[in-house]
N, C-alpha and C positions, 0 to 999 in steps of 0.2 A: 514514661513511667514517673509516678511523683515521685521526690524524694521523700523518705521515712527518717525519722526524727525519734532520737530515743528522751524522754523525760526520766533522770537521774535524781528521785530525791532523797535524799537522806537525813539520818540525825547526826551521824559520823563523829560519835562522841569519844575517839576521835578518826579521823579516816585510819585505816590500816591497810596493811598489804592486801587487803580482801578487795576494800572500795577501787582502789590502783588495778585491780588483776581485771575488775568488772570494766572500769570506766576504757582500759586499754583495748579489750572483747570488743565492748561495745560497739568503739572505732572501725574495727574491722567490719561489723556491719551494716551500722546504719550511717547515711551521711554527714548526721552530726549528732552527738549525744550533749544533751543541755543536762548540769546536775547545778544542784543547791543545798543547801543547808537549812533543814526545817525543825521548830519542836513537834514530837511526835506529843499529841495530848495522852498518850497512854504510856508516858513514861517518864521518868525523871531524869533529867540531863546533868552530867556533873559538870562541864563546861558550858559557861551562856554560848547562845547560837553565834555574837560575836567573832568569838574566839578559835570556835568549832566553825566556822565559816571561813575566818584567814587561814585554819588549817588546811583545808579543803580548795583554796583556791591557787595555795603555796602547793599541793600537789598537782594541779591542773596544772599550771605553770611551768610544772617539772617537766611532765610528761610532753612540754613542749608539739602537741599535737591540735593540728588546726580543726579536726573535726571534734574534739571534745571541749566544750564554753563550758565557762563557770559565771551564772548568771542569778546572783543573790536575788532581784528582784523581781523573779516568780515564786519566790516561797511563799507560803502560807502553813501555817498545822491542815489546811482544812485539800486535800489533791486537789480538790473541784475546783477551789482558787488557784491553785497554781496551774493547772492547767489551763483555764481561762487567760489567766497573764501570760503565759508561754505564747499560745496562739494569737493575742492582742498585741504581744512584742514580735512575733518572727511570722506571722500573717499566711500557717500554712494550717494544714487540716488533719496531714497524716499522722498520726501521734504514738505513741506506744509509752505508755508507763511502766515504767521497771517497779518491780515490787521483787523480794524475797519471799520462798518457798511460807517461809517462817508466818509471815504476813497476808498471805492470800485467802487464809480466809475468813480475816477481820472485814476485806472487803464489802463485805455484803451486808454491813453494820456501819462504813464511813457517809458520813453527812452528803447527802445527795448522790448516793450512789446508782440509782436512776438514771443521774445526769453524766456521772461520770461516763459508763457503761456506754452512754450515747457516743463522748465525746473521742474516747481512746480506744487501742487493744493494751490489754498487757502483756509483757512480756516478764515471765516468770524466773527466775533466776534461781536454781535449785542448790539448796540451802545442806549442806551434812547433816542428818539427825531429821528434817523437816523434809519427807516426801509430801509431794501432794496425793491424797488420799485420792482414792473411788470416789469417795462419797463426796467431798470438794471436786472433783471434776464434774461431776455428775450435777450439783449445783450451781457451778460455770455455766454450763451448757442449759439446764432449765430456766437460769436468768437471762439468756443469750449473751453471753459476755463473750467477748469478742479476746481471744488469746493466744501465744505463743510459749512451748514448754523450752528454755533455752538447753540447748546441751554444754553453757563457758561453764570448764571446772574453774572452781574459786578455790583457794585457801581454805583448811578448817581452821578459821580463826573470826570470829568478830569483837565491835569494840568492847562488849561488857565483858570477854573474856580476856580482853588486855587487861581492863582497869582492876580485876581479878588477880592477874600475873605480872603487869607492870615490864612483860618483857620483850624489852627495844626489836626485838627482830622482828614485830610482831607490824613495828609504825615505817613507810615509805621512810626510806633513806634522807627527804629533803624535811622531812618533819622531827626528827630528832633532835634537833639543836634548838627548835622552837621550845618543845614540849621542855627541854632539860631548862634552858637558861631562863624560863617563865616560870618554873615550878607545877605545870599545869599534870595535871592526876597523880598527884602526889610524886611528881619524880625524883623525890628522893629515897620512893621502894624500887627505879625502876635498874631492872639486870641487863647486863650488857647482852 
């Protein structure tokens, strides 16, 4: 049996207890889950990818778990390059991209999505408030996209709704001293 390889990317502006609860899932499934830190081109980021990268990598770290890497140098904004880099760094073929509910079905609008479709399955990651529709499955399947619907509950929390509430229970345990002593999203709104 190959082993199955999860691609984790994100914009994780900044990771929360949501990105922690996925990457922890993750583990239990696949042999190893690769995440990074990417600009999403359809959004605006309040932390450079920098910053929002040493957050990301301070909680892999945390999480002290051998099969989840934190590996900056397959990002790209564009999947198709990160996935191309992932497979030219770790030299395997089985791939699975995680994407958000929320997200799925931009897919069929991302720059070489052709290509993509070739290269990965996705594995879906169902989002509170973002079902995947009929009509998005239904599309899945007439593009032949290759996919998995997850059943890991996450947290209802993501990061725009921190930067939103500013409230710490919201960010992994080992990221809180980061965010405070840097001043990073404004945390001088943010509630214990």
């Amino acid at each position: 049996m190959k082993k199955s390889i999860a691609l984790f990317g994100t914009s994780a502006d900044p990771p929360t207890i949501g990105h922690k609860k996925i990457l922890e899932e993750l583990s239990k499934i696949y042999a190893f889950t690769i995440s990074y830190v990417s600009n999403n081109p359809k959004k605006k980021h309040t932390e450079d990818i920098s910053i929002r990268s040493h957050l990301l990598k301070t909680l892999i770290q945390d999480l002290d778990n051998p099969k989840i890497l934190f590996n900056q140098r397959v990002s790209s904004q564009w999947a198709v390059e990160s996935i191309k880099k992932c497979k030219e760094i770790y030299e395997f073929n089985n791939l699975d991209f995680v994407i958000g509910s929320d997200l799925i079905k931009d897919i069929f609008y991302w720059k070489n999505f052709d290509k993509i479709i070739e290269e990965v399955s996705f594995f879906i990651i169902l989002r509170e408030g973002y079902p995947v529709e009929s009509k998005t499955l239904k599309m899945l399947k007439n593009h032949n996209v290759k996919f998995k619907v997850s059943t890991i509950k996450i947290p209802k929390i993501s990061s725009s709704k921190f930067r939103l509430n500013f409230n710490c229970s919201n960010l992994p345990t080992s990221l809180i001293d980061i965010v405070k002593k840097n001043n990073l999203y404004e945390s001088t709104k943010l509630v214990e």
